[in-house]
C-alpha positions in Angstrom: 0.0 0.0 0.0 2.8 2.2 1.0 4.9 1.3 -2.4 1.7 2.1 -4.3 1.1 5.9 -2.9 4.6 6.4 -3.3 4.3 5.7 -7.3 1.4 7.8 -7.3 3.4 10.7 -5.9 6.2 10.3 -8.0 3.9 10.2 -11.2 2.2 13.1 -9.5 5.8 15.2 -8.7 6.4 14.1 -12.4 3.6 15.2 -14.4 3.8 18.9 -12.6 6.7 20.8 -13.8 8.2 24.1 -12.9 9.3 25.7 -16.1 11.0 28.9 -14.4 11.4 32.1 -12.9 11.2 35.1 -15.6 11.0 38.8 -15.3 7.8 38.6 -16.0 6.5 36.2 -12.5 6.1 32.9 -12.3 5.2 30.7 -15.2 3.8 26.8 -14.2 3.0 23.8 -16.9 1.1 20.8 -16.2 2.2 18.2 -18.2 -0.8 15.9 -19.7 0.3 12.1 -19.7 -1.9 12.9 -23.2 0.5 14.3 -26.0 -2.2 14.8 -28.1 -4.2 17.7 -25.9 -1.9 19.0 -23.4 -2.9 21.9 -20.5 -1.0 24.5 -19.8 -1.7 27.1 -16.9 0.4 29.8 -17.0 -0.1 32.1 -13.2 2.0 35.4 -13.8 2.6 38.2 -11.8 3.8 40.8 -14.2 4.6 43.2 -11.1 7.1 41.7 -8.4 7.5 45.6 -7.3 3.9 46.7 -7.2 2.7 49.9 -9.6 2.8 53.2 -8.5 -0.8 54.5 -9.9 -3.2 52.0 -10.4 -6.3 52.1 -12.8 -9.1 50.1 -10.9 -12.0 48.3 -12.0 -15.1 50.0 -13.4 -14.1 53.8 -13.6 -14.5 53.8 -17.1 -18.1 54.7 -16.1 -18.6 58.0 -14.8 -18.5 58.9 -11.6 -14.6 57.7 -10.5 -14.0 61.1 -10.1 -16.7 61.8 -7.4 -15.0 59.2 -5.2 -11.7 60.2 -6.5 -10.7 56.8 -7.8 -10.0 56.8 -11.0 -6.5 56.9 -10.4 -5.0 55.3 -6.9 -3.4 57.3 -5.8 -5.1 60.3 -8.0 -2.2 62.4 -6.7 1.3 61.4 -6.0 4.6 63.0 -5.5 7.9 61.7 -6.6 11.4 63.2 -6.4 13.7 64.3 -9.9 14.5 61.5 -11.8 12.3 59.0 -11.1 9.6 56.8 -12.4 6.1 55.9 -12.2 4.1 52.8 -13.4 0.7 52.9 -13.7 -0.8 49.8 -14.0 -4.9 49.3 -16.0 -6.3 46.8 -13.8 -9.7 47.4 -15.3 -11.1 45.6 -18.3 -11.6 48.5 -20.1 -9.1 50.6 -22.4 -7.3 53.5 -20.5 -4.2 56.0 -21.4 -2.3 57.8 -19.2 -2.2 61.4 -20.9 -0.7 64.8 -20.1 -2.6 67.9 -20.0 -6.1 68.5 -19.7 -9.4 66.9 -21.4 -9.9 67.8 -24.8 -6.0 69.5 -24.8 -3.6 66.7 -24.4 0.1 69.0 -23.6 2.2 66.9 -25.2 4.6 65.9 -22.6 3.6 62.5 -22.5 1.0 60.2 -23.6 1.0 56.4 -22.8 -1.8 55.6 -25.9 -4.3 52.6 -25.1 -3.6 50.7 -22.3 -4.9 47.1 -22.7 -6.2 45.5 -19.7 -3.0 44.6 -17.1 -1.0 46.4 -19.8 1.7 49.3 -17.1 3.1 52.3 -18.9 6.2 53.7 -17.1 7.9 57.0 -17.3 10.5 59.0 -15.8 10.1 62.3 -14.6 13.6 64.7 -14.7 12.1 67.7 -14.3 10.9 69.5 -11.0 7.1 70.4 -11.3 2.8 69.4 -11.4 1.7 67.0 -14.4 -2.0 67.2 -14.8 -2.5 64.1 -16.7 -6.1 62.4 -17.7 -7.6 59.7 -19.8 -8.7 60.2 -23.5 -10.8 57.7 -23.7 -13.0 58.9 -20.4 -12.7 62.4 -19.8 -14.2 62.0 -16.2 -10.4 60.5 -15.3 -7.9 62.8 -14.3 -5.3 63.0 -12.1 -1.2 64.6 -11.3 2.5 64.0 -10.5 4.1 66.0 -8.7 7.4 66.1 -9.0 9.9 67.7 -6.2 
C-alpha cells in the first residue's frame, strides 16, 4: 500500500513541472500524460514591485471622479529623476495622458492601455503634471514632482 502511494506521488511530482522564474513572475506547466491535448496554466505576476498609480476596475463609467478613484493614488509626489508605473487593472481601455481633457500637452501620452498592460515613465524635471484619460474624460489626475 505504502509502495503504491509512493508511485502515485512520484507520477504526480512528475507530471507537474516548474518551467522557471522570468522577469515577467512565475510561469507553471502541467504536463498531460496525453500528448495529443496537453494543458498549460500559465499564473504570472507581471509586477514583483507593485505599480505606482493603479487604474481600478469600473471607472470607465462616470463617476470615478466623485469618489476620487479613478486613479490610486489620483495624486502622487515623486522626487527628480524618477519613475512611475501605472498599471490598467480594469477591463476597459485607459491611457495615461498629459494635460487636460480635450488638450492633451504633449509631454507625454501612454496611448491605449490594454487590460494589465503598465506604462512607465521618468520624470527629470521638478514640477505638477496634470494628466487624464482620452478615452473617459471624467479620469484625471497629477505628479508632482519635487
Amino acid at each position: 500500500m505504502i509502495k503504491k502511494i509512493i508511485i502515485i506521488a512520484i507520477i504526480l511530482g512528475v507530471s507537474i513541472s516548474i518551467i522557471g522564474l522570468t522577469a515577467e513572475g512565475i510561469i507553471f506547466e502541467i504536463s498531460n500524460p496525453d500528448e495529443t491535448n496537453p494543458e498549460e496554466i500559465n499564473l504570472q505576476n507581471d509586477f514583483l514591485i507593485p505599480p505606482d498609480v493603479v487604474i481600478p476596475m469600473k471607472v470607465s463609467r462616470p463617476g470615478c471622479d466623485i469618489e476620487d478613484i479613478c486613479y490610486i493614488p489620483s495624486n502622487i509626489v515623486v522626487e527628480k529623476g524618477k519613475s512611475v508605473t501605472w498599471l490598467n487593472e480594469d477591463s476597459s481601455f485607459h491611457s495615461v495622458t498629459s494635460g487636460f481633457y480635450p488638450e492633451p500637452s504633449g509631454l507625454f501620452d501612454s496611448g491605449h492601455l490594454d487590460p494589465y498592460q503598465s506604462y512607465t515613465l521618468s520624470f527629470d524635471e521638478i514640477g505638477t503634471y496634470d494628466y487624464f484619460c482620452t478615452l473617459h474624460p471624467w479620469m484625471f489626475a497629477q505628479v508632482i514632482v519635487k
